[in-house]
VODREN-410531 format. One line per field, with one value per residue (C-alpha): residue in one letter; x, y, z; residue number from 1. Coordinates in steps of 0.001 Angstrom, whole numbers, plus 524288, in hexadecimal, padded with zeros to 5 digits. Last residue first. Example, Ala and Ser with C-alpha at 12.3 -4.5 7.8 and 13.67 -1.06 7.14 Angstrom:
! VODREN-410531
aa (s|a)
c1 (83566|8300C)
c2 (7FBDC|7EE6C)
c3 (81BE4|81E78)
i (2|1)
***
This chain:
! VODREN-410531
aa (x|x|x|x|x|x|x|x|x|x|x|x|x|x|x|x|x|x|x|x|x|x|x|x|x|x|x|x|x|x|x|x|x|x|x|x|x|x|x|x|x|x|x|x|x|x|x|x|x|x|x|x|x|x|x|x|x|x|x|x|x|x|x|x|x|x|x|x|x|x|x|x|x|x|x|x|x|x|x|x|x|x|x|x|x|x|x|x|x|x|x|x|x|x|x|x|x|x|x|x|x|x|x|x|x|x|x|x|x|x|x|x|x|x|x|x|x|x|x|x|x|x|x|x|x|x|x|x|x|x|x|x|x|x|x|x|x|x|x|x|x|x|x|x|x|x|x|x|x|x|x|x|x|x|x|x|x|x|x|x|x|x|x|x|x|x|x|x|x|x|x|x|x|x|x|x|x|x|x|x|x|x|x|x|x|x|x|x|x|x|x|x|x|x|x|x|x|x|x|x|x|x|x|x|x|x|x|x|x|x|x|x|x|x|x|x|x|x|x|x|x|x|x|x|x|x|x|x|x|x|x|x|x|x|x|x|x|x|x|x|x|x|x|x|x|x|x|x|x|x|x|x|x|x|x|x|x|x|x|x|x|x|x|x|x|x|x|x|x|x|x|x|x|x|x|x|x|x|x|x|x|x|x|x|x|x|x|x|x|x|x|x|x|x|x|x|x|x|x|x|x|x|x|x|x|x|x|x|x|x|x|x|x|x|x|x|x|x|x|x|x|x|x|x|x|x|x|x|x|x|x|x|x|x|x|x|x|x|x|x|x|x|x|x|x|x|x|x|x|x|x|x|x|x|x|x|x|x|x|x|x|x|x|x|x|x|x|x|x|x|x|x|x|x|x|x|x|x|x|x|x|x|x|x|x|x|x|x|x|x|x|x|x|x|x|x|x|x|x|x|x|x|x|x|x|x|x|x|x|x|x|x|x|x|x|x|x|x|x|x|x|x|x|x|x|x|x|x|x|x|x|x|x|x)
c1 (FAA01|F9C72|FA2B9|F9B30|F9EFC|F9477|F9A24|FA557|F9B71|F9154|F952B|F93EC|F874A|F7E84|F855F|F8731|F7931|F7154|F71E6|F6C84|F5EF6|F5BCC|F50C6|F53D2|F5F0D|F5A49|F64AA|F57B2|F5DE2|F6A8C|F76DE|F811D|F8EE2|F9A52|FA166|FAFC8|FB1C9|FA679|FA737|FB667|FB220|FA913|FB181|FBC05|FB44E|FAE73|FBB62|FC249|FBA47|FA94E|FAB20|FAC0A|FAFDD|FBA1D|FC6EB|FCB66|FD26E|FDBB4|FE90E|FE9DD|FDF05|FD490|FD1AA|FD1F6|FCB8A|FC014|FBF24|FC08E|FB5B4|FAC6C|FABBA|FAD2B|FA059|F9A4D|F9D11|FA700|FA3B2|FAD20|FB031|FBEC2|FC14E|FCC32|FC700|FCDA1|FC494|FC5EE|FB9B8|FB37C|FB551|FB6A8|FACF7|FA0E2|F94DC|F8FF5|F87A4|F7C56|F8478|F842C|F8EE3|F8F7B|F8367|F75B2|F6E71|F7681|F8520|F7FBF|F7B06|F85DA|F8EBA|F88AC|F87F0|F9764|F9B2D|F9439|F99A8|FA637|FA671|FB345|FAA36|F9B60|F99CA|F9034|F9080|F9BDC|F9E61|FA473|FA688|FA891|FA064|FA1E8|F943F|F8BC2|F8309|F8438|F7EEF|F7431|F7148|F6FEA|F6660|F5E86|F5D49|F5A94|F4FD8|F4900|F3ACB|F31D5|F28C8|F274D|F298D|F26C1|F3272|F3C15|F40AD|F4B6B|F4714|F4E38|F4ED2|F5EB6|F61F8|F5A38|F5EDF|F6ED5|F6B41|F64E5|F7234|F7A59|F7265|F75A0|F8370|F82FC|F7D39|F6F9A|F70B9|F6493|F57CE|F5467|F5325|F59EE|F6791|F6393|F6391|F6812|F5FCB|F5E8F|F4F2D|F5637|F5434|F5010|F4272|F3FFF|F49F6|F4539|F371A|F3F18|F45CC|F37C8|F35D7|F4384|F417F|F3533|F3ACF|F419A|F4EA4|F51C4|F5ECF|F5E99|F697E|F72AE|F6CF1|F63CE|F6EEB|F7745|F6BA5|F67B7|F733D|F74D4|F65F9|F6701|F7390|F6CBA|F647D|F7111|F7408|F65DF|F60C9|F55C1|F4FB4|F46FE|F51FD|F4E81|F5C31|F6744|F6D10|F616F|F596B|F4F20|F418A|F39D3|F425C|F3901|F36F9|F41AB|F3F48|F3067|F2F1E|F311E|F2E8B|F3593|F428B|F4886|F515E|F496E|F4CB8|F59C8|F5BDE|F541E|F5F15|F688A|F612B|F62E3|F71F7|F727C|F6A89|F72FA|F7F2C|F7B9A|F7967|F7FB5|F877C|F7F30|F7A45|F811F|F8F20|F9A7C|F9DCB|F9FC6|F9697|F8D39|F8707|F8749|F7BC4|F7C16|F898E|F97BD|FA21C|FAD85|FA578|F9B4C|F8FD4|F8C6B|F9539|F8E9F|F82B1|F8BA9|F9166|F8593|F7FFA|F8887|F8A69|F7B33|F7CEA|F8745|F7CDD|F70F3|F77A9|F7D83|F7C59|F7FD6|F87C1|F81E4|F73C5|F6EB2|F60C6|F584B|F499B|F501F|F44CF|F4C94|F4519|F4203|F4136|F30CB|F2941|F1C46|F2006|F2550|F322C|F287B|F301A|F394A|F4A05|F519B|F5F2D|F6BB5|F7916|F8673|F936C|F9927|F923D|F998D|FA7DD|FA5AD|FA1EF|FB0A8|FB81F|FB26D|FB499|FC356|FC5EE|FC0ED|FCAB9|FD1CB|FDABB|FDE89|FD2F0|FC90D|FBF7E|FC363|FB63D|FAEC9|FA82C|FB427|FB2F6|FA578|FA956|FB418|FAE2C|FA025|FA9B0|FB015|FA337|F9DE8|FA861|FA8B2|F9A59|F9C84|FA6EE|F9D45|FA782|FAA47|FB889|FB4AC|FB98D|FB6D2|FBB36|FBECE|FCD6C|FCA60|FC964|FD3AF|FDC04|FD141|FCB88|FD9AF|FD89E|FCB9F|FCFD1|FDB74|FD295|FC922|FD108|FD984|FCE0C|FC8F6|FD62E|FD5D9|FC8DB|FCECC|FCD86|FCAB9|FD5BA|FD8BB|FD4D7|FCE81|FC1A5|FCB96|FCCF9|FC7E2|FD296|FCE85|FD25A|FC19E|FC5CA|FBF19|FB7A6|FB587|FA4CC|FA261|F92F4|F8780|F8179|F865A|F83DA|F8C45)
c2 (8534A|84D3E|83F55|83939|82A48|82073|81920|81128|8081C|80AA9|7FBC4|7F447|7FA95|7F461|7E5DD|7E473|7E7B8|7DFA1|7D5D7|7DDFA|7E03E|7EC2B|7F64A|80147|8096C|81597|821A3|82AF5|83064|83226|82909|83294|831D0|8338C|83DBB|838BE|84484|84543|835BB|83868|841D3|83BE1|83110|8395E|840AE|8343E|82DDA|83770|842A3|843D8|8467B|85518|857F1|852E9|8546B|84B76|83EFF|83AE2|83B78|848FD|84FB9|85248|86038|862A0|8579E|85A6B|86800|86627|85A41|8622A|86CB0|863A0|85E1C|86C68|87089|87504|87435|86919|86BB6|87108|86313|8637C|86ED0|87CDC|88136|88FE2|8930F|88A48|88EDA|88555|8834E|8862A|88BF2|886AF|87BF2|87847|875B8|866C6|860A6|854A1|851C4|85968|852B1|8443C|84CDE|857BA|84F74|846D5|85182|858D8|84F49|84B5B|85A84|85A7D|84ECF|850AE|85FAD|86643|86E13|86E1C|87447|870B8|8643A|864F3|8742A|87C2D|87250|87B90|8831A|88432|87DE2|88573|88E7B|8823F|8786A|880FA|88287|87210|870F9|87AED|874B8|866FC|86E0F|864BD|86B01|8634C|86234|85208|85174|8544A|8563F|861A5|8620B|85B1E|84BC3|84320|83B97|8369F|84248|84C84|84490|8482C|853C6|854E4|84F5A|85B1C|864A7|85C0B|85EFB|86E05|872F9|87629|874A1|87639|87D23|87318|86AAD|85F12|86182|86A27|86AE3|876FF|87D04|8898B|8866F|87A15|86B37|86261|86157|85F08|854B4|84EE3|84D49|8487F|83DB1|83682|83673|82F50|825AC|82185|81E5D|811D3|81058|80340|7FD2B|7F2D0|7F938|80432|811D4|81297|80F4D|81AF4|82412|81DF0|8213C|8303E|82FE1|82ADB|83393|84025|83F13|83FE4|84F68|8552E|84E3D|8449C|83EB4|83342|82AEB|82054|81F89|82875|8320F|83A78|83557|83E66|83CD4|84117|84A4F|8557E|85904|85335|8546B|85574|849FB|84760|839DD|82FC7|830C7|826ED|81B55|812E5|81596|8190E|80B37|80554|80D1E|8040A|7F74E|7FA42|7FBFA|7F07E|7E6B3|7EB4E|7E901|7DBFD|7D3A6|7C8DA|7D17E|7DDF3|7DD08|7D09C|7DA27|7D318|7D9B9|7CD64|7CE34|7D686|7D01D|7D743|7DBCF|7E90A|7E90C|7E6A4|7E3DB|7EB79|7F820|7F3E6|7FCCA|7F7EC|800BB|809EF|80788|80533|81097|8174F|8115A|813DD|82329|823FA|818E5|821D9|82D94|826FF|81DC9|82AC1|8236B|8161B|817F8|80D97|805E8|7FB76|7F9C4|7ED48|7E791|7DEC2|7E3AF|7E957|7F614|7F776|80775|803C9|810F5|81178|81BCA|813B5|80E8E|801B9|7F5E9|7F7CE|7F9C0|7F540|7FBAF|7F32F|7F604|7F5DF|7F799|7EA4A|7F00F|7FE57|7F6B5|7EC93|7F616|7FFDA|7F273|7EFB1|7FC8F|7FF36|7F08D|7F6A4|801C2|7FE7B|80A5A|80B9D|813FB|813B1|81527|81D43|81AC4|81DA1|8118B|810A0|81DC3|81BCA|81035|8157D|822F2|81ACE|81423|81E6C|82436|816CD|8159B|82322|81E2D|8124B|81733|82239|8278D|8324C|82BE6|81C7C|817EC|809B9|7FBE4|7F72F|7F93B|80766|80F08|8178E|8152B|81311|82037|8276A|81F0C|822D2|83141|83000|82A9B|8356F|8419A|83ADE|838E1|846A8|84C53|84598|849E8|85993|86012|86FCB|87823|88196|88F43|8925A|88BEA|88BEA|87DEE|87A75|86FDC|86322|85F69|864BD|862FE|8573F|8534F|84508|84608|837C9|837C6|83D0B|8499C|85376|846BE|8413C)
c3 (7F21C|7EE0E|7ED25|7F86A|7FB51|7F9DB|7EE33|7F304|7FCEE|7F05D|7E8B3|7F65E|7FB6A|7F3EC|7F1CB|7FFA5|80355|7FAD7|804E1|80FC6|809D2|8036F|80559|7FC8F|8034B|80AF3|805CE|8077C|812CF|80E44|8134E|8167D|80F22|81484|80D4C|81001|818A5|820CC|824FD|826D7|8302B|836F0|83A71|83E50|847EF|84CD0|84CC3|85625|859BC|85C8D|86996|86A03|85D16|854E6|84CEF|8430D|8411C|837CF|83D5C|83954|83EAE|8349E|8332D|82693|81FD3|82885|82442|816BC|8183C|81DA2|81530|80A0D|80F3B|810F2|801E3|7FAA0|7EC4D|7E377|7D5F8|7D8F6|7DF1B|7E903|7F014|7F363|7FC35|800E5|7F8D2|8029C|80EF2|818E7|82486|818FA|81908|80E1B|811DF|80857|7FCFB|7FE6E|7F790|80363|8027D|80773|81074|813C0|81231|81A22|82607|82731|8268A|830CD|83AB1|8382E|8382B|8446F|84C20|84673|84B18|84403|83C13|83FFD|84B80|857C8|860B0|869F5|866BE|85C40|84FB9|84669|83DE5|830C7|82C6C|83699|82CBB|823DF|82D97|8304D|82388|820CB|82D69|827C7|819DB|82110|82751|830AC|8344F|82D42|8390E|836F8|827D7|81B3A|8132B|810F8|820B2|81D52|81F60|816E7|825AE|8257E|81D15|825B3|831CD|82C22|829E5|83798|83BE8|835AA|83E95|84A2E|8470B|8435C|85058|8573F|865AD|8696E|86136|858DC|86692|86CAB|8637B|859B4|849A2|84180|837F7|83E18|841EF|84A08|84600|84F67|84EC7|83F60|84067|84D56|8450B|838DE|84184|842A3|83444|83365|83B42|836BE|82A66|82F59|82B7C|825BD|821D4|8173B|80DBD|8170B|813BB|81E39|82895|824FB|824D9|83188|838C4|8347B|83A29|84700|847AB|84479|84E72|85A77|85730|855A0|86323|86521|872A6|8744E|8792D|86E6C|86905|87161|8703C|8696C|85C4C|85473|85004|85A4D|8630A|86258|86E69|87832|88663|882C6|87A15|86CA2|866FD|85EEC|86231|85872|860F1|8591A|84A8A|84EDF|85525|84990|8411B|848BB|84788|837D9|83950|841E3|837EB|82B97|833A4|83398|84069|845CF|84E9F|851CF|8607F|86358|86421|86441|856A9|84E77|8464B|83E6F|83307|82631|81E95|81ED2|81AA2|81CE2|81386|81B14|819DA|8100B|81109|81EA5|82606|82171|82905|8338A|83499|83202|83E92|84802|8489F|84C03|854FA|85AED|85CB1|85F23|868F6|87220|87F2D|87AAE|86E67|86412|860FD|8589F|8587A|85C44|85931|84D9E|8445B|83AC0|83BAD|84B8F|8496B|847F8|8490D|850E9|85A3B|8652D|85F43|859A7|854F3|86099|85FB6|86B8C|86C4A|867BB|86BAD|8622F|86605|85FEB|850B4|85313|8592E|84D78|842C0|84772|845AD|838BE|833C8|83A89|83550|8268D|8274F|81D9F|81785|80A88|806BB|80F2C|80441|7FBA1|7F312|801BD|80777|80FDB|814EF|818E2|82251|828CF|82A8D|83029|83881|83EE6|840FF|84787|850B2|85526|857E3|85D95|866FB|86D77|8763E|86BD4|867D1|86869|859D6|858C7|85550|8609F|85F8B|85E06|85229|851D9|846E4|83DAC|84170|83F72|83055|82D7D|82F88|82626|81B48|81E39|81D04|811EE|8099E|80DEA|80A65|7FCA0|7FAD4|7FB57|8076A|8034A|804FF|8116C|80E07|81A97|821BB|82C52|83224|84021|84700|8484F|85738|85998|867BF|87070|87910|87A8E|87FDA|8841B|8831E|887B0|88951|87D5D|87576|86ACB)
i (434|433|432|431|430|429|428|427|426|425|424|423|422|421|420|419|418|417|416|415|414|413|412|411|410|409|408|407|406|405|404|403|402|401|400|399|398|397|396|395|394|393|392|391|390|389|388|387|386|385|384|383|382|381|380|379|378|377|376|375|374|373|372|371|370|369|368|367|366|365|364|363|362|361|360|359|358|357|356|355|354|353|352|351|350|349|348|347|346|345|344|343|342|341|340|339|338|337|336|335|334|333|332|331|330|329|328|327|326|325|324|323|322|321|320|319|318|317|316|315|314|313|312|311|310|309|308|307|306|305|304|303|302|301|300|299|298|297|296|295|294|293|292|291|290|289|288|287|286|285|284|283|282|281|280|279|278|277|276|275|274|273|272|271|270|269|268|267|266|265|264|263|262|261|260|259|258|257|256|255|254|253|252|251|250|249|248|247|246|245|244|243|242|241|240|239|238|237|236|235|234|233|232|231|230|229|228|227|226|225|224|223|222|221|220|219|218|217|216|215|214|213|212|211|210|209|208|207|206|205|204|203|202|201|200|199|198|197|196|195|194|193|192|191|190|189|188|187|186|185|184|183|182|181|180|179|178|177|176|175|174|173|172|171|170|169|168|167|166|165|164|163|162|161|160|159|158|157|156|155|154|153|152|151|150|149|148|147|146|145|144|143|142|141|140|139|138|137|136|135|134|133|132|131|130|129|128|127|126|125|124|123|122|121|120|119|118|117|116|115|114|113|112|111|110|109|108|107|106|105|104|103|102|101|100|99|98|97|96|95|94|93|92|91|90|89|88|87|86|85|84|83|82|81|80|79|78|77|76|75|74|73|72|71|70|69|68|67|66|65|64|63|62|61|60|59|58|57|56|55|54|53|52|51|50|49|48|47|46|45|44|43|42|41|40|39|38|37|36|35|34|33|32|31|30|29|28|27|26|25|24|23|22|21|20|19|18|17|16|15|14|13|12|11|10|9|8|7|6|5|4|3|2|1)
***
């Protein structure tokens, strides 16, 4: 996940790059069948354990698969006739066993309190590259809590081995995670990094920020926000508007270190994804009110039908981008948007299963992706995000996974009136706009 760090599995893009020619349109039979055939290759290689350990980082490979799992089932399909709920419970125990704890303080040193539930810890994944895989951790397990095999905020971990989070609910571990985020903030710029306020790097509280590891921090969040009882404090997000406003390049495009290096498609997606998290587009008052959600959408259209070209730039045939930039379209602008039109396929060519329906960037997407699954189940990858991670994502794409919204905040609600709330909108939450 780094260009520094990491166990680096090269490997070929195996999916092979389809003409934008006069193939037809998938139909929502194919994308069924895309996904319930690549849940079944991840259920048949999760290890023994309980994980998926293709990038090196096992708990988040782990985490995607389980976040596909997880959001399929909530689907009106569901899983169809398939169980997978040992492959969910098995995939919670490996992510719950391999969790560490960081110290959180009432005070972070600029007069902001991350320590919310009061327990004076944070949960923590990956080691080396923690922002990133704790980033990939927490929506699984904020959806996780929406009834997946009866769980929810409220119940009590057990069982794992691990004293860190057995005894605990999930509820308390999901909050102690954003408390991680909330603390692990750079707070100040400083002259090896100007203008790194705001943002997150590799690692929690290293004082650096980068364009490709933020958006994690904040894909996190907006899962945890939306679970009943779990707090984000506002602070957070007025501090990632000032890396926000840095970040983002005069073309629209977002940079690694700098506006100006190493500008590509996936860290342009994560802004999206930071505009969602912050409601902060450059429209409102702010610090600088430099971030252009408009910009960042255009450059993503001038670069739509490119393919994935080099470890971290392309967008087709690049999980890791196509994954960024999904997550950041569908929380801005939905899955209909209209504001990319420069399409991979073309779409008079389209011959679609519903006359009424307007090609858009999501069916873009999903043609593509139904195409070039490999026939056992899995697809293609980049780099080191293959196997389940690539998979994962996909499915996620595919059955229109939807991202929790900014202003999705629940009312303040205590624990037991969690079961009842989320039990009638588990078959609800799944995007018809197709």
């Amino acid at each position: 996940m780094t260009r520094t760090t990491g166990l680096i599995h090269a490997a070929a893009l195996t999916g092979a790059l389809v003409s934008a020619g006069t193939a037809m349109a998938s139909t929502e039979a194919e994308k069924e069948a895309a996904i319930a055939n690549g849940l079944a290759w991840l259920a048949t290689t999760q290890a023994a354990n309980g994980s998926w350990c293709g990038s090196g980082f096992c708990a988040a490979d782990t985490a995607a698969a389980l976040l596909a799992f997880t959001e399929q089932k909530y689907k009106p399909g569901g899983w169809g006739a398939a169980n997978y709920s040992t492959n969910v419970s098995n995939a919670l125990n490996f992510i719950l066993k391999d969790a560490s704890t960081i110290a959180v303080p009432n005070n972070r040193g600029d007069g902001n309190n991350p320590n919310i539930s009061g327990s004076g810890v944070g949960y923590i994944w990956g080691g080396g590259e923690s922002t990133y895989v704790t980033g990939l951790v927490l929506p699984a397990l904020a959806r996780a809590t929406a009834g997946i095999n009866g769980i929810t905020p409220a119940t009590v971990i057990g069982g794992t081995g691990n004293p860190a989070v057995d005894g605990r609910t999930y509820g308390q571990v999901i909050q102690d995670t954003v408390a991680t985020f909330a603390t692990g903030q750079t707070r100040v710029d400083n002259a090896s990094w100007p203008g790194a306020r705001g943002g997150w790097r590799y690692t929690p509280g290293d004082g650096q920020s980068d364009g490709s590891t933020a958006q994690w921090p904040a894909i996190g969040m907006l899962f945890a926000q939306a679970v009943p009882g779990i707090t984000v404090p506002n602070f957070v997000k007025t501090e990632l508007k000032f890396w926000m406003d840095y970040i983002q390049n005069a073309n629209g495009g977002v940079g690694y270190d700098a506006p100006t290096s190493l500008v590509n498609e996936s860290k342009t997606g994560g802004l999206l994804v930071q505009t969602a998290f912050t409601g902060y587009a450059g429209s409102v008052s702010g610090p600088g009110d430099n971030s252009d959600k408009a910009g960042a959408i255009a450059f993503l259209d001038a670069r739509w039908d490119t393919t994935a070209n080099s470890t971290w730039d392309g967008n087709f045939g690049h999980p890791y981008a196509m994954w960024s930039i999904y997550k950041g379209l569908e929380s801005t602008i939905g899955l209909t948007g209209s504001q990319i039109s420069n399409f991979f396929y073309d779409p008079a060519a389209r011959v679609k299963d519903d006359p009424a329906d307007v090609w858009n960037w999501w069916e873009d997407y999903s043609q593509y992706l139904v195409q070039t699954q490999n026939p056992d189940g899995s697809w293609g990858g980049y780099s080191y995000w293959t196997g389940a991670m690539a998979a994962a994502w996909n499915i996620n794409i595919l059955n229109a996974t939807e991202i929790p919204k900014g202003n999705d905040v629940p009312e303040p609600a205590t624990l037991a009136l969690l079961a009842a709330g989320l039990a009638g909108l588990a078959n609800l939450r799944r995007r018809q706009a197709r």
